[in-house]
C-alpha positions in Angstrom: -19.1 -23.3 3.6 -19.7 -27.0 4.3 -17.1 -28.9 5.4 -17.1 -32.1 3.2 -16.8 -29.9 0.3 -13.6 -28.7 1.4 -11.4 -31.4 -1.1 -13.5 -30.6 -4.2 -12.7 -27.0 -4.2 -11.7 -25.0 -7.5 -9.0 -22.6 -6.6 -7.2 -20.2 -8.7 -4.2 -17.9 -7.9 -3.9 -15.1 -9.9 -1.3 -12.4 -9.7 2.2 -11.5 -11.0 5.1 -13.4 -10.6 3.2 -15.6 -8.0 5.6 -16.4 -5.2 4.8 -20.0 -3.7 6.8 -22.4 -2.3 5.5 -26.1 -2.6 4.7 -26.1 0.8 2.2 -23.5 0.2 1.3 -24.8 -3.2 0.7 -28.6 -0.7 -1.5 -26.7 1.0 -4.0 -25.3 -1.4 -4.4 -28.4 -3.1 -5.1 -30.3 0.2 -8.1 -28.5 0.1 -9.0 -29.0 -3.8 -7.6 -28.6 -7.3 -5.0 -25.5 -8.0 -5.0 -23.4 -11.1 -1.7 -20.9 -10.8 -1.9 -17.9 -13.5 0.9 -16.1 -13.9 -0.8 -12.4 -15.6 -0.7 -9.0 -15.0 -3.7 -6.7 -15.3 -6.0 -8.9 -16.6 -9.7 -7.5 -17.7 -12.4 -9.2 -16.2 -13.2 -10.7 -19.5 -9.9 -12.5 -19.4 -10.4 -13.4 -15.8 -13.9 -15.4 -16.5 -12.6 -16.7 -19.8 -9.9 -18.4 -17.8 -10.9 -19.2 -14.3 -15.2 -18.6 -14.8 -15.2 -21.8 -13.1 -13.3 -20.7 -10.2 -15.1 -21.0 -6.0 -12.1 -19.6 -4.4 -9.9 -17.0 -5.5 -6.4 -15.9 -4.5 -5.5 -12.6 -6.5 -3.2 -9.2 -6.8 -3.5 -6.1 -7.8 -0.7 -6.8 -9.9 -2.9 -10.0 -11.5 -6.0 -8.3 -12.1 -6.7 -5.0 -13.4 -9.9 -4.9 -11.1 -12.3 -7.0 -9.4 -15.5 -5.6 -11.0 -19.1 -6.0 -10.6 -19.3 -7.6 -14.5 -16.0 -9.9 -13.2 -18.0 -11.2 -10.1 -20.9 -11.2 -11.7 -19.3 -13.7 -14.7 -17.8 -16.3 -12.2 -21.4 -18.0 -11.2 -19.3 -20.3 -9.3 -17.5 -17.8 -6.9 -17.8 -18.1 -3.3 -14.6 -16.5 -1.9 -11.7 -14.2 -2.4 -8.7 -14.1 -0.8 -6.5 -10.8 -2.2 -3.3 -10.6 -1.5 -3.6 -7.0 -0.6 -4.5 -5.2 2.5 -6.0 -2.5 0.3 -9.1 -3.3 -1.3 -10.1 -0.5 -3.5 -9.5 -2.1 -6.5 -12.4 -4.2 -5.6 -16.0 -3.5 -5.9 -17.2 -4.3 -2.4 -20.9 -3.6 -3.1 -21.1 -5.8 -5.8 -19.4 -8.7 -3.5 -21.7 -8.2 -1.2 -24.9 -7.7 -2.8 -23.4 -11.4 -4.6 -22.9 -13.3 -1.1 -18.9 -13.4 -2.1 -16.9 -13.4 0.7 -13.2 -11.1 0.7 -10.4 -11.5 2.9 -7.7 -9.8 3.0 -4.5 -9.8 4.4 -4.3 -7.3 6.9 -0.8 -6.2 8.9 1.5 -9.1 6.6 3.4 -6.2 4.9 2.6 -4.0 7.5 6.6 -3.9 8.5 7.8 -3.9 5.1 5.3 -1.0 4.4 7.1 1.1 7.3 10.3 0.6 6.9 10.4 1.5 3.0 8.8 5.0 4.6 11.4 5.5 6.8 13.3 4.6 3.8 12.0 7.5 1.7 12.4 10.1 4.9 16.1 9.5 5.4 16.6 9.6 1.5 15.2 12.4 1.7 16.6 13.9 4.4 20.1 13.5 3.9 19.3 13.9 -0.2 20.8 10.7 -0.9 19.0 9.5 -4.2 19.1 13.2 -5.5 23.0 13.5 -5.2 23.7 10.0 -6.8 21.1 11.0 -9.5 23.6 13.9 -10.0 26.8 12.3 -9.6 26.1 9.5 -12.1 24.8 12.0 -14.4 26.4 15.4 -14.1 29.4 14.5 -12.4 28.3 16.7 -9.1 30.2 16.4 -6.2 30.1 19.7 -4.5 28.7 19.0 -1.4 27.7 22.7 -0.4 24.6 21.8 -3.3 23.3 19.0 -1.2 22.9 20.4 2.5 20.2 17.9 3.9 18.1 17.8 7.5 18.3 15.7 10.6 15.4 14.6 11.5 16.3 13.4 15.2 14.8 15.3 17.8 11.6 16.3 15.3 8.3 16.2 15.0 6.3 13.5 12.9 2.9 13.5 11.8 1.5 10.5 11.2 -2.0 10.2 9.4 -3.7 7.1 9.5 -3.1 5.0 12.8 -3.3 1.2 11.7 -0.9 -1.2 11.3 1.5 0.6 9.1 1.2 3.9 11.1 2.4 3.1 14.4 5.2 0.9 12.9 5.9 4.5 11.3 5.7 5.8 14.7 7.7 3.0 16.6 10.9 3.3 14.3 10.3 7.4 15.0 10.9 7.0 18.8 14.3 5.5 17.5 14.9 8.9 16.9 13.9 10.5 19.8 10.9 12.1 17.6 8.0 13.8 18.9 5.2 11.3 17.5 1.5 13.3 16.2 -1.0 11.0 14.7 -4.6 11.7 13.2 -6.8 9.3 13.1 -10.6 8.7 13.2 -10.9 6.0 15.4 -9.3 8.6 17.8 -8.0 5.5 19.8 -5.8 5.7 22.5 -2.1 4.5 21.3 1.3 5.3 24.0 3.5 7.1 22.6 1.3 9.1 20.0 -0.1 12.5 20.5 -3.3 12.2 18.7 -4.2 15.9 17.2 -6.5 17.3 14.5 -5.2 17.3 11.0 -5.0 20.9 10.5 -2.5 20.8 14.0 -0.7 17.8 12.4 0.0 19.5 9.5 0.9 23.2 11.1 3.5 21.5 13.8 5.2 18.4 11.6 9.1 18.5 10.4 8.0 15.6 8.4 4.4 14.0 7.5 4.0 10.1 6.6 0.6 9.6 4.8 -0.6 5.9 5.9 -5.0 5.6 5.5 -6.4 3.4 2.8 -7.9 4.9 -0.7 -11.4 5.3 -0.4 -13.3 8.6 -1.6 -12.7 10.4 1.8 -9.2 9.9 1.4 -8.6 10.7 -2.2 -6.6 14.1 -2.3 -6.5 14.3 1.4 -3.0 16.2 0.9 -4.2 19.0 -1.6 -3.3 22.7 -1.5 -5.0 23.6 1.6 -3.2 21.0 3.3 0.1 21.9 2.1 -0.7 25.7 2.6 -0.9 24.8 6.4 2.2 22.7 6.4 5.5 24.4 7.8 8.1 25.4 5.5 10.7 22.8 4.3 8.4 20.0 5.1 9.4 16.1 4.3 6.4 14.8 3.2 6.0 10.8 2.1 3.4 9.0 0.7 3.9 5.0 0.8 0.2 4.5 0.4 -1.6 5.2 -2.8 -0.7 7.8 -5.2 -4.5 9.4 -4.9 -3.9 10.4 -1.7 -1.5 13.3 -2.4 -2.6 15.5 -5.0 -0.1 15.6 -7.7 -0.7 19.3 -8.6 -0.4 20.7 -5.2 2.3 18.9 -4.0 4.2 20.0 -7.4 3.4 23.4 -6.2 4.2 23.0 -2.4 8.0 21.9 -4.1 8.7 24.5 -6.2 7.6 27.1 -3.0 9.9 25.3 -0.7 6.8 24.8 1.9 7.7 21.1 0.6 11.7 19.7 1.0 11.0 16.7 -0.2 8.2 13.9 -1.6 8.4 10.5 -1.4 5.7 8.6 -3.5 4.8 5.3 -4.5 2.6 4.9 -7.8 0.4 2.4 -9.0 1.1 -0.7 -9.1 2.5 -2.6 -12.0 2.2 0.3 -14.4 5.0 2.2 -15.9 5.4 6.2 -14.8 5.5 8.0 -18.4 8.2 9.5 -18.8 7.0 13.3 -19.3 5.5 12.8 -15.6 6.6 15.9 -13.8 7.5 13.7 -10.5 10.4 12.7 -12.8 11.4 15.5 -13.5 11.4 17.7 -10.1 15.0 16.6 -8.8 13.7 16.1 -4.9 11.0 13.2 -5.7 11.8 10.1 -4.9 9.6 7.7 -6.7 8.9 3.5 -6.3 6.2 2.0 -8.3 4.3 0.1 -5.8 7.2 -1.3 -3.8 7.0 -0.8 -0.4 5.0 -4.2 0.5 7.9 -6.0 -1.5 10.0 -8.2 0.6 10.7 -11.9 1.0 9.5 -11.5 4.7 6.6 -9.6 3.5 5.7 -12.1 0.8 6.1 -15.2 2.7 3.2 -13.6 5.3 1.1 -12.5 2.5 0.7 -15.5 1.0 0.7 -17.6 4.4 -2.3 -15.3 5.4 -3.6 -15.3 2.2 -3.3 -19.2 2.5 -4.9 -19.3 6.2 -7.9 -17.3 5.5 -9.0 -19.8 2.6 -8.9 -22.4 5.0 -10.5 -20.6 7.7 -13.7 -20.0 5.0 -13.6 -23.4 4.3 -14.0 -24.3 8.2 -16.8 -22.1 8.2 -15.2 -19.5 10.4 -14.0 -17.0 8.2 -11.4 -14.2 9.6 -10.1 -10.7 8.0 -13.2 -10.6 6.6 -14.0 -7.1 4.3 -17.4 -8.0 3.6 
């Protein structure tokens, strides 16, 4: 990027409910003219029908239904995004690349708010909280022989997937005087962790926090083989992406008992039908895409996101994907 083009810059942010203060609006259009679209899911056809002429581009998940080769390939003008995810699997990185488009993402800005809504789910969980409320507001329950829950201090937790979300995970589980395993493939040294093979993760756990990125490798890590080799009355939580944990098996792993309880979050900014069955099984907990969602979480998001648009600009790009 060359410098003195920096104040003649075409920058759109799309996403839902777009959360910018005017200090962070100041910013962006220090560095060139702002286009703000409030959307959700748009097609790429929408996308280069409304911001084709776009350089840089600040986008969510929640915005745009998916950064697709036919999307980049439309915005002839495009030098640059900045998502407003960690997560990139919702954009087609080959295409970027083979294009010269530079991505940036946002790594470790929700990274706390990610953790803390798993340690959410476990203790929900574990003490059955959601499940009894579900059943007092609806049933009138209130026997509380029905509702006999776990502790979970003095346990063991396996983590899988060591980044920035996983040894959050791992430092609020020393809280609790847990023994910590972790599987990752880095296989990098972290204190406090016990860094095992999967299948031992699984076989020793009292409760299991999925925390890797989507990617074809990842997608159905947790299947039936995995939950076969989990202990019995397992607390199992997903607060990644819903690919990661195969629905079926997981299902199955419930109804045997080799499964307590699953935390999950869906996909973002789409509606769970109604007739799905982790509606219907009452020791699901379920958020739609949730866990990144806090004002401190947003605020460093969109700082980051922010920071990394003027870094590219500078010519020294950082948290570059490709």
């Amino acid at each position: 990027m060359i410098k003195d083009e920096a104040f003649n810059m075409k920058i759109y942010l799309i996403t839902s409910n777009p959360i910018i203060s005017g200090a962070m609006e100041g910013e962006l259009k220090s560095l060139g003219e702002l286009i703000v679209i409030n959307a959700q899911k748009m097609t790429a056809d929408e996308v280069i029908s409304r911001a084709g002429d776009a350089e840089i581009l600040i986008a969510g998940s929640s915005g745009i239904e998916k950064i697709s080769r036919e999307l980049l390939s439309g915005m002839k003008h495009l030098k640059m995004i900045a998502t407003l995810t960690v997560g990139v699997a919702w954009v087609d990185i080959e295409a970027a690349k083979e294009l010269g488009i530079t991505i940036c993402n946002i790594k470790g800005a929700n990274a706390e708010s990610v953790a803390e809504h798993a340690w959410g789910l476990i203790l929900d969980i574990a003490k059955r909280i959601t499940e009894f409320d579900r059943d007092v507001r609806n049933k009138g329950a209130f026997k509380f022989a029905d509702y006999v829950g776990k502790e979970v201090y003095g346990k063991t937790i396996g983590i899988i997937g060591l980044g920035d979300i996983g040894t959050k995970v791992a430092r609020i589980a020393s809280g609790f005087d847990m023994r910590i395993l972790g599987y990752n493939r880095s296989q990098k040294t972290i204190e406090g962790i016990k860094q095992v093979d999967l299948e031992t993760l699984l076989k020793e756990s009292d409760v299991i926090v999925t925390t890797v990125p989507l990617t074809e490798e990842t997608t159905d890590m947790i299947s039936e083989k995995e939950v076969t080799l989990m202990k019995d009355g397992v607390i199992l939580i997903n607060p990644a992406m819903e690919p990661i944990t195969n629905k079926e098996a997981v299902l199955k792993g419930l109804e045997s008992g080799k499964i307590f309880g699953f935390g999950i979050e869906t996909e973002i900014m789409k509606p769970v039908p109604t007739d799905s069955p982790y509606l219907k099984h009452h020791r699901i907990v379920v958020t739609p895409h949730n866990a990144f969602n806090t004002e401190d979480a947003n605020t460093k998001s969109y700082t980051l996101a922010i920071a990394n648009v003027k870094a590219f600009i500078n010519g020294a790009p950082q948290n570059v994907v490709v």
